[in-house]
C-alpha positions, 0 to 999 in steps of 0.5 A, spaced: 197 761 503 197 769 502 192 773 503 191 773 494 192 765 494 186 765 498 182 769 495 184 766 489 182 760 491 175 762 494 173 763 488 174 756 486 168 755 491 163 758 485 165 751 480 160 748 477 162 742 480 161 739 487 168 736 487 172 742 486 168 747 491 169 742 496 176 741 495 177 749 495 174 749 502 177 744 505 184 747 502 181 754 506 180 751 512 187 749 513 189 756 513 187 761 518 186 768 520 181 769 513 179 776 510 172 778 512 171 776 504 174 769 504 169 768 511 163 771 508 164 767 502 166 759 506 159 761 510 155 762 504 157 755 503 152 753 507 147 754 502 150 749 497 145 744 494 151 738 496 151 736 503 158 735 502 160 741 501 155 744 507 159 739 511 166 742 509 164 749 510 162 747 517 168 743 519 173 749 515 169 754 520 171 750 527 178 751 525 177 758 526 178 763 531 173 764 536 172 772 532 167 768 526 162 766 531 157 772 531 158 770 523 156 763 523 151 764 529 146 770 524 146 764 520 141 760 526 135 764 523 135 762 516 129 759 513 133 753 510 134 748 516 140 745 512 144 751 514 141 752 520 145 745 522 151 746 517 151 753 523 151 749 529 156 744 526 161 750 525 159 753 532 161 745 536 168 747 533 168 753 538 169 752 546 167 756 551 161 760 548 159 767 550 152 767 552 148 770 547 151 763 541 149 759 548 142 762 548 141 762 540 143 755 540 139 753 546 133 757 541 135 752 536 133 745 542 125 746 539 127 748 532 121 744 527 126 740 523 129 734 528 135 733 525 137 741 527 134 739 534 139 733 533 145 738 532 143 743 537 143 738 543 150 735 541 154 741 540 151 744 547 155 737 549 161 740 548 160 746 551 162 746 559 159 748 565 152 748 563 147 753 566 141 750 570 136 753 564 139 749 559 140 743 563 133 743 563 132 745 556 136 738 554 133 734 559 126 736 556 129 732 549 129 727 552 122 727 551 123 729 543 119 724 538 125 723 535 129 718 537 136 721 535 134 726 538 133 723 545 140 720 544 143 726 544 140 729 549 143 723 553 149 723 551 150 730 552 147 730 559 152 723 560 158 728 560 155 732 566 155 729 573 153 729 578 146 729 575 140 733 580 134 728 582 129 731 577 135 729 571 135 722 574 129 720 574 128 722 567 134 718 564 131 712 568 125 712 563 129 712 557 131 705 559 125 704 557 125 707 552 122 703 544 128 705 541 133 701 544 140 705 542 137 709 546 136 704 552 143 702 551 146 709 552 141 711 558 145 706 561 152 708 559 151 715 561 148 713 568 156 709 569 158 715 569 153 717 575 154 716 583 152 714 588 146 710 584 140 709 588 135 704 588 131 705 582 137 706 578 141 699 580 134 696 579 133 699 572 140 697 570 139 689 573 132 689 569 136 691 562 141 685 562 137 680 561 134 685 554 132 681 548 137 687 544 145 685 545 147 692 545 143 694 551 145 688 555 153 690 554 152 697 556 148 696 562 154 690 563 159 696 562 155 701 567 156 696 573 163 697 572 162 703 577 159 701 583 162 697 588 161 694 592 156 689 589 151 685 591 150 678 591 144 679 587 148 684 582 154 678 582 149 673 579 146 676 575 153 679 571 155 672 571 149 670 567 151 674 562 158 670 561 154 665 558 151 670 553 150 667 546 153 675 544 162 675 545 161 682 546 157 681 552 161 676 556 167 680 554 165 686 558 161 681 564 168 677 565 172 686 565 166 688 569 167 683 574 174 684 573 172 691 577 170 687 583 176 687 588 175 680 591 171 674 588 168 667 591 170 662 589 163 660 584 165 666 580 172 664 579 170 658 577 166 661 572 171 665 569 177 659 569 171 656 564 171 662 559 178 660 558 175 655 553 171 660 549 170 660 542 172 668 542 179 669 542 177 677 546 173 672 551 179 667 552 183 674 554 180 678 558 178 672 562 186 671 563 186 678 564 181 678 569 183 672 573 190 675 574 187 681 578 185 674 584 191 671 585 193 667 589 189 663 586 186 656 590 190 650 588 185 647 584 184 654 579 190 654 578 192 647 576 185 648 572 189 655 569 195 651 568 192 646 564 189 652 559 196 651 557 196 646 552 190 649 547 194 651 542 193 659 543 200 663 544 196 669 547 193 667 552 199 661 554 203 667 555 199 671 559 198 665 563 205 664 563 206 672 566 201 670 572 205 664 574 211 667 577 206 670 582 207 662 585 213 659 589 212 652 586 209 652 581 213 646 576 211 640 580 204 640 578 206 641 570 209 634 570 202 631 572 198 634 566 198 634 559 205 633 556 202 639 551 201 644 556 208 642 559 211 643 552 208 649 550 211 653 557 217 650 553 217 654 547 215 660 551 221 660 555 225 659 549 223 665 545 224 669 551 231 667 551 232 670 545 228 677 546 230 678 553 233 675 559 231 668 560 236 662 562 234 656 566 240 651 570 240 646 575 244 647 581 245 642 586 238 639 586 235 646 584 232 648 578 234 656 577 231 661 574 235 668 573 230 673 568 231 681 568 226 681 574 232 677 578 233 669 580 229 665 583 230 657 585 224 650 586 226 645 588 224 638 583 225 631 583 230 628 580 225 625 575 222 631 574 228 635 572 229 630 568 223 632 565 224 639 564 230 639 561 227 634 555 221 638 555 226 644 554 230 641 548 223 638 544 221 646 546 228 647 543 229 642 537 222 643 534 222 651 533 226 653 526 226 660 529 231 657 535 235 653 531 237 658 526 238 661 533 242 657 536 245 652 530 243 646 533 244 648 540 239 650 546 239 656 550 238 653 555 244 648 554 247 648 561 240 643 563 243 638 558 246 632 561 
């Protein structure tokens, strides 16, 4: 745009209507650098009586260079709180600050108007290292009598670590706090904190069991971070895989997931959220147990059996995980005729996407995928079972016989 197009188009920031001076200062903010008339007039904008247009004149400003922040920032003292918060937007687009922005930003923390205190603490969140003085200065908003302002202070203060003592112990009373998004993000920013002390894993423990679903998940969540655990800490996880939210049990099953070995009272406990009602549960359950194999012969044929409900997803994922085993065929014949039925299908579409084919060879079933070739020994009966399993597997898909034309890809199974 040139440099009289742009000026054109700032005068467009005087119309009568909303809709046009926000159109021309997002057309403004796509072009950079300004002429100092256009940024006066695009900072003029704060005072606009729509609020939509004091949001676009601050987010036109973030795009800027760093040269128009001594501008936006003489614009921290005016007497309308409304341009002090669009101000402290435009200035969260800019990074690094130099000290005297940090300084006037920091003023901003105690500002009557708690919208603008909420503004300050985030865009001081994104600006890195901190100096201890205004660590300290957000950590006192942890106790503002605004709730979105303590929220911001915690989320700011979650992205620095590691935290002091005296930062720590001031987090861990938020956990307690009367507005429970508060509690739910204290205890997502201590998950970014270590080594925990005892008051903190205790503080946690004491928020998964909270009336609130948010804050259960996010003390859950927090947990992902620690290892070891405890027995206490994995009985307590578990409990939640019985929590009446799916969110909750999807994040107990993935932080469960962090832990690198199980006992076997937790893997039995996750093989029965394959069951879940939540499509989310029944994968991450799946996707959990992957990271225990071996798994025991009683788990895995309890696994196995996962394969006859019907859900394609998670029978493909069980299938993934069923090459890890030497024999694991035999056991297939015993169960439900569904589930061998459904592990049909999946090899049956395999070998029209990649490299799947299946023969048998002197008593062997073989396998040959783009992972190499691999044998099983079977009984004659259950060879037989296979290759009906397969053709049924074949004849029932119209996919596969449009395919095939009435064929079988695995045609060299058929007798």
């Amino acid at each position: 745009m040139s440099t009289k197009l742009m000026a054109i188009t700032a005068n467009s920031m005087e119309d009568d209507d909303a809709d046009v001076r926000r159109a021309a200062v997002q057309a403004l903010g796509t072009q950079s650098p300004w002429p100092p008339s256009v940024l006066e007039k695009v900072v003029y904008r704060f005072n606009d009586d729509d609020g939509l247009v004091r949001w676009a004149a601050a987010q036109a400003l973030r795009r800027q260079p760093p040269e128009i922040l001594q501008a936006v920032m003489c614009q921290l003292g005016n007497d309308n709180s409304l341009v002090r918060e669009a101000a402290v937007h435009a200035l969260g687009g800019q990074s690094p600050w130099p000290p005297e922005i940090m300084q006037a930003v920091t003023c901003r923390l105690v500002d009557d108007n708690a919208s603008m205190r909420t503004a300050a603490v985030q865009a001081l969140g994104g600006q890195t290292p901190w100096p201890p003085e205004i660590l300290q200065a957000v950590r006192c908003r942890l106790g503002d009598d605004n709730a979105d302002v303590r929220a911001a202070a915690v989320q700011a203060l979650g992205r620095h670590s590691p935290w002091p003592p005296q930062i720590s112990k001031a987090v861990i009373c938020r956990l307690e706090d009367n507005d429970l998004v508060v509690r739910a993000l204290a205890a997502l920013a201590f998950g970014r904190q270590a080594p925990w002390s005892p008051e903190i894993l205790q503080g946690i423990m004491c928020q998964l069991g909270n009336d609130d679903n948010r804050v259960r998940w996010a003390a859950t969540k927090a947990l992902d971070t620690q290892c070891p655990w405890s027995p206490e800490i994995f009985e307590a996880v578990v409990c939640r895989l019985d929590d009446n939210d799916e969110d909750v049990r999807v994040a107990a099953i993935q932080t469960l997931g962090t832990q690198a070995s199980w006992p076997p009272e937790i893997v039995e406990a996750v093989v029965c959220r394959l069951n879940d009602k939540d499509k989310q549960v029944r994968r991450a359950a799946i996707e959990a147990l992957g990271k225990q194999s071996p798994w025991p012969a009683e788990i895995l044929r309890a696994i196995m059996c996962r394969l006859d409900k019907g859900d394609w997803e998670v029978a493909s994922k069980i299938e993934a995980l069923l090459w890890k085993y030497d024999d694991f065929l035999s056991p297939i014949f015993n169960m439900h005729a569904d589930a061998a039925l459904m592990l049909g299908k999946i090899w049956a579409q395999r070998s029209i996407y990649g490299m799947f084919v299946c023969y048998v060879c002197d008593g062997d079933v073989y396998f040959e995928t783009s992972d190499g070739r691999r044998s099983m020994s079977l009984s004659m009966e259950n060879i037989q079972l296979l290759k009906q399993t397969l053709w049924v597997a074949t004849v029932n898909s119209p996919i596969l016989r449009l395919v095939y034309r009435g064929g079988t890809p695995f045609s060299r199974l058929r007798d």
